[in-house]
C-alpha positions in Angstrom: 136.4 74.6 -105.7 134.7 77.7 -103.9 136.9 79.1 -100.9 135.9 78.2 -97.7 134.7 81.1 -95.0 136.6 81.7 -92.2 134.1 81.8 -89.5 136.4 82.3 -85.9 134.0 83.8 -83.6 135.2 82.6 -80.6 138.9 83.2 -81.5 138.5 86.6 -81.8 136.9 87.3 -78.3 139.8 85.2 -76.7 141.8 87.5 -78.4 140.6 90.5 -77.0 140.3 89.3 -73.6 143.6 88.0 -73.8 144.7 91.4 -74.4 142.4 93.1 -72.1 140.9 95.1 -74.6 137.4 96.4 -74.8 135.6 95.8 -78.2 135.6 99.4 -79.3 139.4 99.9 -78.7 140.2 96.0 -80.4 138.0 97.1 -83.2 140.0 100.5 -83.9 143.6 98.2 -83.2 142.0 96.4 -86.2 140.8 98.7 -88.4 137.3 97.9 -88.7 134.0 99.3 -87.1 132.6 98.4 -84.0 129.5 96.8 -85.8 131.5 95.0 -87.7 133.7 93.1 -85.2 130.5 92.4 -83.4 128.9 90.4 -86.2 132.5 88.6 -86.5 132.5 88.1 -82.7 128.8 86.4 -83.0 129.8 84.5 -86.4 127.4 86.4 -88.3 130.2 87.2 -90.4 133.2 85.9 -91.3 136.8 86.8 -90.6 138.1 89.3 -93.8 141.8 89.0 -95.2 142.5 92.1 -94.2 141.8 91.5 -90.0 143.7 88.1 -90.1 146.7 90.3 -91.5 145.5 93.0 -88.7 145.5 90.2 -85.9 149.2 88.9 -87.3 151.3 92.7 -87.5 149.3 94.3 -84.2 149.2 91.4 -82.2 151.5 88.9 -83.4 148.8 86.3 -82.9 149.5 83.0 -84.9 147.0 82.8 -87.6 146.7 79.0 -87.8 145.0 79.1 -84.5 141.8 80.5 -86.4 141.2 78.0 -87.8 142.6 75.2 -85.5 139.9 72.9 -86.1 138.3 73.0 -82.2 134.9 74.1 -84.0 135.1 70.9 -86.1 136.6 68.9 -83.3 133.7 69.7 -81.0 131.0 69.4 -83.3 131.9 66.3 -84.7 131.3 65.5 -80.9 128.7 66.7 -80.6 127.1 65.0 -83.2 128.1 61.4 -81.8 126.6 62.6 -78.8 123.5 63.2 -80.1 123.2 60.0 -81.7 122.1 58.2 -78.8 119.2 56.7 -78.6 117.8 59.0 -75.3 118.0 62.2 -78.2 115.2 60.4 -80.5 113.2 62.8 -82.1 115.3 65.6 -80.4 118.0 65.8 -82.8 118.9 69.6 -83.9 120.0 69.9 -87.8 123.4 69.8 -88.0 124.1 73.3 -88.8 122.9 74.7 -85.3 125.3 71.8 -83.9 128.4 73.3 -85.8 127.0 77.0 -84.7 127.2 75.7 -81.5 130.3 74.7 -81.4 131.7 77.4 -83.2 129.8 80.3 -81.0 129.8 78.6 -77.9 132.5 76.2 -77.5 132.1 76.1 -73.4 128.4 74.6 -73.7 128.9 72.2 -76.6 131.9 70.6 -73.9 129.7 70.9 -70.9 127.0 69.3 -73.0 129.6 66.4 -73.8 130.6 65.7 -70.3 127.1 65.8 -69.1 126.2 63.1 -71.5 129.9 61.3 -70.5 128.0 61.3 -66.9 125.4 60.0 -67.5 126.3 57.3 -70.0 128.6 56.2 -67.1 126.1 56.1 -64.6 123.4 54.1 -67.3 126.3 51.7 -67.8 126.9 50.8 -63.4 123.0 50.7 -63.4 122.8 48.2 -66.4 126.0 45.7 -64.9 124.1 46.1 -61.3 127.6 47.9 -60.5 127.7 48.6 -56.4 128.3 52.5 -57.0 124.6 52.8 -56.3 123.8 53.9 -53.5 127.7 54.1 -52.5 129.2 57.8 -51.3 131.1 57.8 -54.2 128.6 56.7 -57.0 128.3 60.3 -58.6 128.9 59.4 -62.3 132.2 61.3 -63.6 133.7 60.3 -66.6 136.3 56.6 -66.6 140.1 58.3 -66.0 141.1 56.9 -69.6 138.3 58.6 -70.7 139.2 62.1 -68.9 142.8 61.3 -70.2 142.1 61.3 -74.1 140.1 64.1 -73.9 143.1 66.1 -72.2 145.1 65.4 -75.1 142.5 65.3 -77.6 141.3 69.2 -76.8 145.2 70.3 -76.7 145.4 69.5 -80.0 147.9 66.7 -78.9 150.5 68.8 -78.4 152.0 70.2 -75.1 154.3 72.8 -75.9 156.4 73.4 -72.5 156.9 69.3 -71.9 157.5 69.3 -76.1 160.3 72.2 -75.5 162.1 70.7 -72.7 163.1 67.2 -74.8 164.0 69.4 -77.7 166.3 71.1 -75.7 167.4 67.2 -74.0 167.4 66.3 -77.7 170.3 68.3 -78.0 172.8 67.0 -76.2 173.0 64.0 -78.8 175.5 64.6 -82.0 172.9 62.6 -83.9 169.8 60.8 -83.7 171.4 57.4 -83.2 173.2 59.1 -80.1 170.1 59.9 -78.2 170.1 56.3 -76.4 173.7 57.1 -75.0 172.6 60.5 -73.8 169.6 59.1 -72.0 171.8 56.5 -70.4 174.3 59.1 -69.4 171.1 61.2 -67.6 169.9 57.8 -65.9 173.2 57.0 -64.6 173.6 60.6 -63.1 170.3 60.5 -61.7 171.8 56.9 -59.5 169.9 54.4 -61.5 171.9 51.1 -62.9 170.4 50.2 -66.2 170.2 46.3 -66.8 168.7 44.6 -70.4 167.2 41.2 -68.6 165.5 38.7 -70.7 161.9 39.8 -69.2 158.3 40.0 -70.8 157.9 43.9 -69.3 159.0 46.5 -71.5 160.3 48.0 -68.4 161.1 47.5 -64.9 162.2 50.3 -62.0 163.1 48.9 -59.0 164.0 51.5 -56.4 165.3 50.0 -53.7 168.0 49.1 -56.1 168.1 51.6 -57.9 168.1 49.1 -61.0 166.1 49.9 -64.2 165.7 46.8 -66.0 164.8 47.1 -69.9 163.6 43.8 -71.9 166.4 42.7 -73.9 163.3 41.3 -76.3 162.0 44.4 -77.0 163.3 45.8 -80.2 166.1 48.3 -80.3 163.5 51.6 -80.7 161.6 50.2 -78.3 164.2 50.2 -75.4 165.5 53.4 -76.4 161.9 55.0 -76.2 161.3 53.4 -72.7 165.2 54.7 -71.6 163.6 58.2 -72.7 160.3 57.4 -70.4 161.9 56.5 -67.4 164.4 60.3 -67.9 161.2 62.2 -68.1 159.9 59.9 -64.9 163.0 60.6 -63.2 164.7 64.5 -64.2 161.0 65.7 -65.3 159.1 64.8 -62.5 158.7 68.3 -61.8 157.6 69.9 -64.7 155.1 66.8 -64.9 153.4 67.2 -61.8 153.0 71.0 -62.9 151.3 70.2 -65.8 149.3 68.0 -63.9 148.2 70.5 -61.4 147.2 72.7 -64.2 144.9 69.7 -66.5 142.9 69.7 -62.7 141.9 65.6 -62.8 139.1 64.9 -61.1 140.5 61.5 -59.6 144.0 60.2 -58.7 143.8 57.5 -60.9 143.1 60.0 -64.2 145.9 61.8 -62.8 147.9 58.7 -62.5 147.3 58.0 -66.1 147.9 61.3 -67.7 151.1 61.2 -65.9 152.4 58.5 -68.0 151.1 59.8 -71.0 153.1 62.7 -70.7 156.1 60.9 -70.0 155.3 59.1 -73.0 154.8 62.3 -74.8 158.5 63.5 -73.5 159.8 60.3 -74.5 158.3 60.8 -78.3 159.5 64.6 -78.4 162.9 63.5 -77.2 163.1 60.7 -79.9 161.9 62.6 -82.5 162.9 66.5 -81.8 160.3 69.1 -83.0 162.4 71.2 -85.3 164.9 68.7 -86.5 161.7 65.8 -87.2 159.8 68.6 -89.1 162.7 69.5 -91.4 163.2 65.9 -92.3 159.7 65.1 -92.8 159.7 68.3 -95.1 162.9 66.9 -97.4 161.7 63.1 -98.0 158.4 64.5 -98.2 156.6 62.2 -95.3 158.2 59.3 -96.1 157.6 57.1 -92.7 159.9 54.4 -94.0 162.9 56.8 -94.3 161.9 58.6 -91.5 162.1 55.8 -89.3 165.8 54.5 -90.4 166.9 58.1 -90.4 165.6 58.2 -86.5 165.7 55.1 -84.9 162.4 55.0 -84.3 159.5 52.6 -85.4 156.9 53.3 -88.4 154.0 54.0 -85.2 156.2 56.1 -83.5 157.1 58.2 -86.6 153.5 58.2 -88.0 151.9 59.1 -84.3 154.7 62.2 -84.1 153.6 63.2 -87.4 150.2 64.3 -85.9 151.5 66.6 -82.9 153.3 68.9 -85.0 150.5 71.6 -83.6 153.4 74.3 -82.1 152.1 77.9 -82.6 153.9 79.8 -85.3 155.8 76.3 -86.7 153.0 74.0 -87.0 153.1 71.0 -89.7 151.0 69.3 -91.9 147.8 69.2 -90.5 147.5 65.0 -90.1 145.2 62.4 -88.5 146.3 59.1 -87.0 144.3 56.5 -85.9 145.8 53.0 -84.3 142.9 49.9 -84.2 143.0 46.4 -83.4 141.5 43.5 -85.1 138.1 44.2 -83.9 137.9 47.9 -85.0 138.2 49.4 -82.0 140.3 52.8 -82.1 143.2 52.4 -79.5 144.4 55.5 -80.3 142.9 58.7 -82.3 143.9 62.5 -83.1 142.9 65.0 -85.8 144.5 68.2 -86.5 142.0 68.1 -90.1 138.3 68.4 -90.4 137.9 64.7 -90.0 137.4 63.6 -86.4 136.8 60.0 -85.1 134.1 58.3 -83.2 135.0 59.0 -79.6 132.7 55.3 -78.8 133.2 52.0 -81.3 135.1 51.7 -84.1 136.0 53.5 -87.3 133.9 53.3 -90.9 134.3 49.2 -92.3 135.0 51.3 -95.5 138.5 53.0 -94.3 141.8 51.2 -95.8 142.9 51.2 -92.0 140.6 47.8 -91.5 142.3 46.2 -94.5 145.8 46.6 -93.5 146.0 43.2 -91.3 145.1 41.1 -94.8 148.3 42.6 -96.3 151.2 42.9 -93.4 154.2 44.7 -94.0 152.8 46.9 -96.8 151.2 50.2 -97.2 147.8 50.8 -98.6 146.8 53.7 -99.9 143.5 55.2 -100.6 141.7 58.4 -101.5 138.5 59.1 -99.6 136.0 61.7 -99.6 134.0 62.3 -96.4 130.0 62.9 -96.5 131.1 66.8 -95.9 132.8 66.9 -99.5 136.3 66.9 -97.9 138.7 64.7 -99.3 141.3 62.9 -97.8 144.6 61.0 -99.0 145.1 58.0 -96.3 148.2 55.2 -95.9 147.6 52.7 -93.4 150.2 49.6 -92.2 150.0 46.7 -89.7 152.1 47.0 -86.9 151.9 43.7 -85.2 153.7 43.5 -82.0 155.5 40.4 -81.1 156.6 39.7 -77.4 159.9 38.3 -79.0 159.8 34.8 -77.6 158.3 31.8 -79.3 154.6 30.9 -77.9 154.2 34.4 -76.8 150.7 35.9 -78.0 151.5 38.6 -80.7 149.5 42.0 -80.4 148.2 43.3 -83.9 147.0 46.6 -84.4 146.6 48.6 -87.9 147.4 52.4 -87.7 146.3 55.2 -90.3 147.9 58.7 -91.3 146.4 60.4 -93.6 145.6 64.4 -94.1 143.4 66.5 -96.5 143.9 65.7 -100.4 145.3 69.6 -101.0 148.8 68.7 -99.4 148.7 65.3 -101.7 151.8 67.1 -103.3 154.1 67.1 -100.2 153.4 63.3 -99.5 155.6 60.5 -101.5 152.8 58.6 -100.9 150.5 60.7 -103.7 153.0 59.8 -106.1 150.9 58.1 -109.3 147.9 58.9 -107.9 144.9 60.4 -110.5 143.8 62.8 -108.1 141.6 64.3 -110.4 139.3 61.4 -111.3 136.1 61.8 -108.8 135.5 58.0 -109.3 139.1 57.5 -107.6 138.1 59.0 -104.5 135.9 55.8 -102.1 132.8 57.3 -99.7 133.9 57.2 -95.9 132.1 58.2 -92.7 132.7 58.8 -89.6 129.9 56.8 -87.6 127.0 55.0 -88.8 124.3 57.1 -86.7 126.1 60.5 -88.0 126.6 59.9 -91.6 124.3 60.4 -94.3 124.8 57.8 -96.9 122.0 56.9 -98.3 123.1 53.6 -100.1 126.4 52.6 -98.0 126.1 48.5 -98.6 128.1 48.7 -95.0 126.1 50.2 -93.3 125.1 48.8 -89.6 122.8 51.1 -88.4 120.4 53.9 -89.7 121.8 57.3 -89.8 119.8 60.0 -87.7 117.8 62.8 -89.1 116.6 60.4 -91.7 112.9 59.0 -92.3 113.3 54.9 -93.2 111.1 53.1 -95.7 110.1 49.5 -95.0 109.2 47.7 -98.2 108.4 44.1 -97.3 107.8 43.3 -101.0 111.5 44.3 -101.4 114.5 43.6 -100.1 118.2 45.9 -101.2 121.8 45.2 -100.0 120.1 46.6 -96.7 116.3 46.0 -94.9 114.9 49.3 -95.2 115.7 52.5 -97.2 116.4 55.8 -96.3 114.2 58.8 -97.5 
């Protein structure tokens, strides 16, 4: 397998800027010419050994972060982007997309939230939606949109909210003991808690000062929503700074991203950085054990799994995905090469879809992506049930998966021929953005692609692509 070029353009200058130093002087701190750090600047070159060794002694810079996957993260974007319709016969070849993103990573996101703009203001025209002509009716992107793609471009990960429940973590002897420590903080922050029989997961009232928790709920449930309401309550604080700095461009996004960060405290506290890495190192990933070990439920385990981004002690590099029934991703994150659609559903091909026909099992799968990269998956059902009979039961599938070269540190690879080609099923990414030619799955024709119309012939699909 030929090694892969480090191409980290953009890296590099926010290096030297971070450190306030002009080219000529970064250059020398790096031992290389000033021509040359130019051309490595502008990508037209990539990244030696010896600078990444230069950037790690004279800068202590964390190397990881060169290639952090924001290049493929916004290309992978982009290209989803350019898949609409209004881009017919516009399309650029995908390698200017990925140079792009890679030397100009501030264009390819203004690019993406100008199309987010107007794709919301086609969508009010199309549903005759009163923002026309309104005050107000300048298209900006949905708040749940604006939310995901806070966490999405940090990578998932916010270190100083991350940090602070480690250090709450610590205050319980063991993990079982972190639902008595987060009772102890509620009571000393004046709030009563009360399990009622209730179909919310959680209820605050004030006046009271009562926190009710569903007694339905199950045990690593209530203990995650004790956690929420102690970042609500004792992190308000560091919340709203965080907040202030993500700069929302309405209340209600900020009103959102508020409780995902609470959530986020709430996972970090359940599932401590350095404690949950070190376990997931010795069973070797195994969710299952992971789970009983913390209390916590195969989701929660699996969705931690994929924030282990901290600079200098990052993880395996992991994507998870959460869909329901109808394909539609509920939840999505990437620290590999393989990003998700940010609009529709995920490839009909991925194990993720077949998970409901088998509850209560994992499924594994080998996959290779149209780029060549390939990729070991597990994916479960997780139904939900609202713990009373007659109740409707929610049922999602998630998926965790990561690049085929750290198959030896998952259980999961255990018996797997991972040398066979044949072993290894073709997935995508999005029907408009992936190149198959003869995907018998396939619902609509890929871009960049001329299509032959034989109407004496008819394959698994109407046309064929040349």
């Amino acid at each position: 397998m030929a090694i892969q070029k480090l191409y980290a353009g953009s890296k590099l200058r926010e290096q030297r800027l971070r450190v306030s130093l002009t080219q000529k002087d970064f250059a020398a701190r790096l031992g290389v010419s000033l021509p040359y750090l130019n051309q490595m600047e502008n990508n037209n070159r990539p990244v030696s050994t010896s600078v990444v060794l230069a950037l790690a002694s004279e800068f202590g810079m964390d190397v990881t972060e060169l290639s952090s996957g924001d290049s493929d993260r916004l290309a992978s974007d982009m290209q989803e982007v350019l898949a609409d319709p209004l881009f017919a016969g516009l399309v650029p070849p995908v390698a200017d997309v990925r140079l792009t993103a890679s030397n100009a990573p501030g264009l390819a996101r203004a690019f993406i939230s100008l199309h987010q703009s107007y794709r919301q203001a086609h969508e009010r025209l199309a549903s005759l939606d009163e923002a026309l002509g309104r005050e107000d009716s300048r298209a900006t992107p949905s708040p749940w949109e604006e939310v995901r793609d806070f966490f999405h471009y940090c990578d998932n990960y916010i270190d100083a909210v991350d940090r602070t429940a480690e250090h709450f973590a610590e205050r319980a002897a063991t993990p079982a003991h972190i639902r008595s420590v987060a009772l102890e903080a509620l009571a000393a922050a004046g709030l009563t808690v009360a399990f009622t029989d209730m179909d919310a997961l959680r209820l605050l009232e004030p006046e009271r000062a009562i926190l009710h928790i569903s007694a339905r709920a199950k045990p690593e449930t209530q203990t995650f929503q004790l956690l929420l309401q102690v970042a609500l309550t004792r992190q308000d604080a560091l919340i709203e700074a965080t907040l202030d700095l993500a700069r929302f461009h309405s209340t209600a996004a900020r009103d959102i991203a508020k409780i995902g960060l609470a959530n986020y405290f709430a996972g970090a506290a359940l599932l401590p950085y350095r404690a949950f890495q070190a376990h997931a190192q010795t069973c070797r990933h195994d969710l299952e054990v992971m789970a009983q070990h913390f209390g916590a439920s195969i989701e929660q385990i699996a969705h931690r799994l994929s924030t282990l981004q901290r600079p200098g002690a990052k993880g395996l590099p992991f994507f998870f995905v959460r869909v329901d029934q109808a394909g539609t991703i509920t939840k999505r994150h990437s620290a590999t090469r393989l990003q998700f659609a940010r609009f529709g559903g995920a490839c009909p091909l991925w194990n993720v879809h077949r998970a409901f026909e088998t509850p209560g099992q994992f499924l594994r799968q080998l996959a290779e992506t149209p780029d060549g990269v390939r990729y070991i998956s597990i994916a479960r059902d997780i139904s939900k049930s609202a713990g009373r009979f007659g109740a409707p039961t929610r049922r999602f599938a998630i998926a965790l998966g990561c690049e085929v070269r750290h198959a030896p540190q998952l259980v999961y690879a255990d018996g797997l021929d991972l040398s066979r080609d044949s072993a290894f099923e073709p997935i995508g990414i999005s029907c408009r953005i992936c190149a198959r030619k003869t995907c018998h799955q396939r619902a609509v024709p890929p871009l960049e692609r001329n299509l032959i119309v034989d109407p004496d012939r008819r394959d698994i699909l109407p046309y064929r692509v040349d």
